[in-house]
Backbone as JSON, one array per atom type, in Angstrom:
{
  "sequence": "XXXXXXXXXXXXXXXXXXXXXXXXXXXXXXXXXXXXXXXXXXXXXXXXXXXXXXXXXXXXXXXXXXXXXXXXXXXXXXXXXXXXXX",
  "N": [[0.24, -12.52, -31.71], [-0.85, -10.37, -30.16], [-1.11, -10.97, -27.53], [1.92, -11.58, -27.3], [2.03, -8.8, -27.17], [0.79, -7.87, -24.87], [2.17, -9.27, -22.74], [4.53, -7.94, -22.83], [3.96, -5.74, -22.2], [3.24, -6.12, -19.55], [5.34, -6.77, -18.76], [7.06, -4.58, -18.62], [5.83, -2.91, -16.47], [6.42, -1.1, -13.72], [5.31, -1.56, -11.1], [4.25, -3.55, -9.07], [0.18, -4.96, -8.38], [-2.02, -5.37, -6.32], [-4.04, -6.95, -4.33], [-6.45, -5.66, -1.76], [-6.21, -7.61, 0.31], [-3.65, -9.04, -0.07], [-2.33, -7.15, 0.16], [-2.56, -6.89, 2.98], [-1.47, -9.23, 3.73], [0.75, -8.56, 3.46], [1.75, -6.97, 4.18], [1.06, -7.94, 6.92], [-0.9, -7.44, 8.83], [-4.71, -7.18, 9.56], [-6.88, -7.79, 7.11], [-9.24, -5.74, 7.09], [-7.99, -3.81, 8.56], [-6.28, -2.61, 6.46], [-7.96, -1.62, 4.92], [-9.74, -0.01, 6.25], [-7.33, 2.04, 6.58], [-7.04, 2.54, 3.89], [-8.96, 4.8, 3.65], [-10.14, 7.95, 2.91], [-11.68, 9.59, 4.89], [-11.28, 8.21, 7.27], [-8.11, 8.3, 8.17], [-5.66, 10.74, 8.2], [-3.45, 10.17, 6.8], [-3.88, 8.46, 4.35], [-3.7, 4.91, 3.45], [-2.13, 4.92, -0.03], [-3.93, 4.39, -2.69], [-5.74, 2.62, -5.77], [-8.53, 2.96, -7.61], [-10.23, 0.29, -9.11], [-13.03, -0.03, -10.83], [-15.38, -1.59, -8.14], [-13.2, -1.91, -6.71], [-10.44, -2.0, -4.86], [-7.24, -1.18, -5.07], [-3.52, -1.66, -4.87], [-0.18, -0.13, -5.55], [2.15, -2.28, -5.3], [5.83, -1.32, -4.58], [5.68, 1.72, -5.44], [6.56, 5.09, -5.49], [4.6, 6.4, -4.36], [2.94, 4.57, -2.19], [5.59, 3.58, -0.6], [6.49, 5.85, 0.18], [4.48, 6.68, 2.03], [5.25, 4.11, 3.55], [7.4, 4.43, 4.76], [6.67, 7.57, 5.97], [4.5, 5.87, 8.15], [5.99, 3.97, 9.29], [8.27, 5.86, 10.56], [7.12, 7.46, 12.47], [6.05, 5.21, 13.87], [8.7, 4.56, 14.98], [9.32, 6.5, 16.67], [7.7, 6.97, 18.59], [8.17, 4.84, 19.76], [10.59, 4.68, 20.68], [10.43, 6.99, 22.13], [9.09, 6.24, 24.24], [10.8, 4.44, 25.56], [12.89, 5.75, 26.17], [11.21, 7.76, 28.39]],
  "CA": [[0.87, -11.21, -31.69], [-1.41, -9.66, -29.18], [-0.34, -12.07, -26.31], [3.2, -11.07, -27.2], [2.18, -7.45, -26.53], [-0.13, -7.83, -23.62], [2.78, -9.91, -21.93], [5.52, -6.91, -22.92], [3.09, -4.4, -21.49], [3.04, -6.39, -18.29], [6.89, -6.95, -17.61], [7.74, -3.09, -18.62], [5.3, -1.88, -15.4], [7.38, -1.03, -12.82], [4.66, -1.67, -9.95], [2.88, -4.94, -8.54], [-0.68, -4.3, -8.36], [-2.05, -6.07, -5.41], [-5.39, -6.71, -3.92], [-6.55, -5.79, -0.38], [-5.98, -9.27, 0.95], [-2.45, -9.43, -0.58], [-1.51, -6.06, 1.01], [-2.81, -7.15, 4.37], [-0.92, -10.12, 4.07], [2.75, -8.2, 3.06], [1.93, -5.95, 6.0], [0.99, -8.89, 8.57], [-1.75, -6.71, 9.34], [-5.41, -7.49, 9.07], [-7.45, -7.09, 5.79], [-10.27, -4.71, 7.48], [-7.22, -2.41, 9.17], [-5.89, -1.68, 5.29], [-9.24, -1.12, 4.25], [-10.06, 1.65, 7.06], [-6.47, 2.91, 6.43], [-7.55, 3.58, 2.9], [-10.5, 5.51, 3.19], [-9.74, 9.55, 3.54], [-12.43, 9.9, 5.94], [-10.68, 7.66, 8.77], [-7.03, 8.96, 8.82], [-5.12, 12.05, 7.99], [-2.5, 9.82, 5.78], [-4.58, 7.07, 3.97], [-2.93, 4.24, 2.4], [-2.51, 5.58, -1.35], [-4.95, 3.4, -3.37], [-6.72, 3.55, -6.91], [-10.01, 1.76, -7.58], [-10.69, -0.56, -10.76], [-14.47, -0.13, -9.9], [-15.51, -1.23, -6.68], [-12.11, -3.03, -6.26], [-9.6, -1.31, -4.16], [-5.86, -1.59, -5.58], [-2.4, -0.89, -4.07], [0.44, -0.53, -6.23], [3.39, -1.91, -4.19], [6.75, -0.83, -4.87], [5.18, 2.98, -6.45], [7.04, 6.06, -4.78], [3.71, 6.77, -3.21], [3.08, 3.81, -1.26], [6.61, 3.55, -0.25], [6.87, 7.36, 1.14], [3.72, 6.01, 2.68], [5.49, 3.19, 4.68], [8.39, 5.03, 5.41], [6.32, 8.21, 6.95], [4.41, 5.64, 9.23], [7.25, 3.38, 9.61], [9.18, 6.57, 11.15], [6.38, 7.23, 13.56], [5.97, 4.21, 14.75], [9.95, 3.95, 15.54], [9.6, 7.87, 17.02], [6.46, 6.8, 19.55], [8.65, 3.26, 20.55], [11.77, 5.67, 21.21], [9.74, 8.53, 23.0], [8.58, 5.63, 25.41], [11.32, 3.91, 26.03], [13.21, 7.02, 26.79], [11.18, 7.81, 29.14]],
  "C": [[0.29, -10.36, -30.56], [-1.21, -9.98, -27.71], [1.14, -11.22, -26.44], [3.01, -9.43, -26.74], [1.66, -6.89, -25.35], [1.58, -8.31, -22.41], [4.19, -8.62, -22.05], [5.16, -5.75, -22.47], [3.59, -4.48, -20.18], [4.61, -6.48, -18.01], [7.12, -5.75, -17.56], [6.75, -2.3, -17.01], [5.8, -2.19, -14.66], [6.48, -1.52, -11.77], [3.5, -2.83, -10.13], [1.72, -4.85, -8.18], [-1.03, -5.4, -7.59], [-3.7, -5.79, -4.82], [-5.41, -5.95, -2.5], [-5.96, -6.38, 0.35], [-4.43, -9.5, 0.81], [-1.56, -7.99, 0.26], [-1.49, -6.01, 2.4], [-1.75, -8.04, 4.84], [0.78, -9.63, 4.5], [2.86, -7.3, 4.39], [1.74, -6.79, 7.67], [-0.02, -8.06, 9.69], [-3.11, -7.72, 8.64], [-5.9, -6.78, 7.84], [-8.76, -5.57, 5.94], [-9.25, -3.22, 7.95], [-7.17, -1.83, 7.78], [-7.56, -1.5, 4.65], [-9.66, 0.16, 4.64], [-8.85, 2.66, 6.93], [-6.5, 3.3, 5.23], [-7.84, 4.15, 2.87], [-9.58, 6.77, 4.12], [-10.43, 9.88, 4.49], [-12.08, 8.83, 7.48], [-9.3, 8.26, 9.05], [-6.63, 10.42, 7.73], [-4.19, 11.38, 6.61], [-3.1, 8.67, 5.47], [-3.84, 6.71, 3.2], [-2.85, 4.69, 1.0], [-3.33, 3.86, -2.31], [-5.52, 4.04, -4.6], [-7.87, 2.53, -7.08], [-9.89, 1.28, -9.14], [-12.6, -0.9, -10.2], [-14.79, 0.0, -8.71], [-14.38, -1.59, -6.32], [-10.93, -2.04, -5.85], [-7.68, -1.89, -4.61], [-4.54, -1.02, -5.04], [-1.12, -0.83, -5.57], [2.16, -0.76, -5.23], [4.91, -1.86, -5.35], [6.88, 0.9, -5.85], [6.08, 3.81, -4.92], [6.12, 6.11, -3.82], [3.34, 5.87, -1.88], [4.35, 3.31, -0.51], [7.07, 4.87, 0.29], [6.25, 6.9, 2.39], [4.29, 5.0, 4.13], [6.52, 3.75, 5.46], [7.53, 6.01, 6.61], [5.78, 6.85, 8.15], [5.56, 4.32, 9.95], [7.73, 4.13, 10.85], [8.29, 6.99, 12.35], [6.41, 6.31, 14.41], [7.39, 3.83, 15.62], [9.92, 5.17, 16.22], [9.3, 7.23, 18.24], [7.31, 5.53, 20.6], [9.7, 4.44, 21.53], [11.47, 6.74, 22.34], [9.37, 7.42, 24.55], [9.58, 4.33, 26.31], [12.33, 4.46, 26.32], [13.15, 7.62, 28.21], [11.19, 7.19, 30.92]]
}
């Protein structure tokens, strides 16, 4: 009975909870970049992250990390545009 409710917990959460390593991978980025793009003391817009201890967690498909990709998404297509413009 407790299995059955552990496993009905887990399909009803809307968001994939993902390591470091697994978010590095979906981004095709290295694992040290999303690490420094976590931390509030390196950028202005840090990856959104919650900790389970020392363990650093993403939740992909959450509004927040998905505003997230969009804002630097839209940068990154501004900066291409601005330079190939000129």
């Amino acid at each position: 009975m407790k299995n059955d409710q552990q496993n009905q917990a887990a399909s009803t959460f809307p968001y994939e909870v993902l390591t470091t390593a697994e978010l590095a991978q979906r981004l095709k980025v290295k694992e040290s970049w999303v690490i420094d793009q976590s931390k509030r003391s390196r950028t202005a817009d840090p990856i959104p992250v919650f900790r389970l201890g020392k363990h650093r967690r993403y939740l992909w498909g959450s509004p927040a990390l998905n505003a997230w990709l969009a804002r630097r998404g839209g940068s990154a297509t501004e900066t291409t545009r601005r330079t190939k413009a000129s």
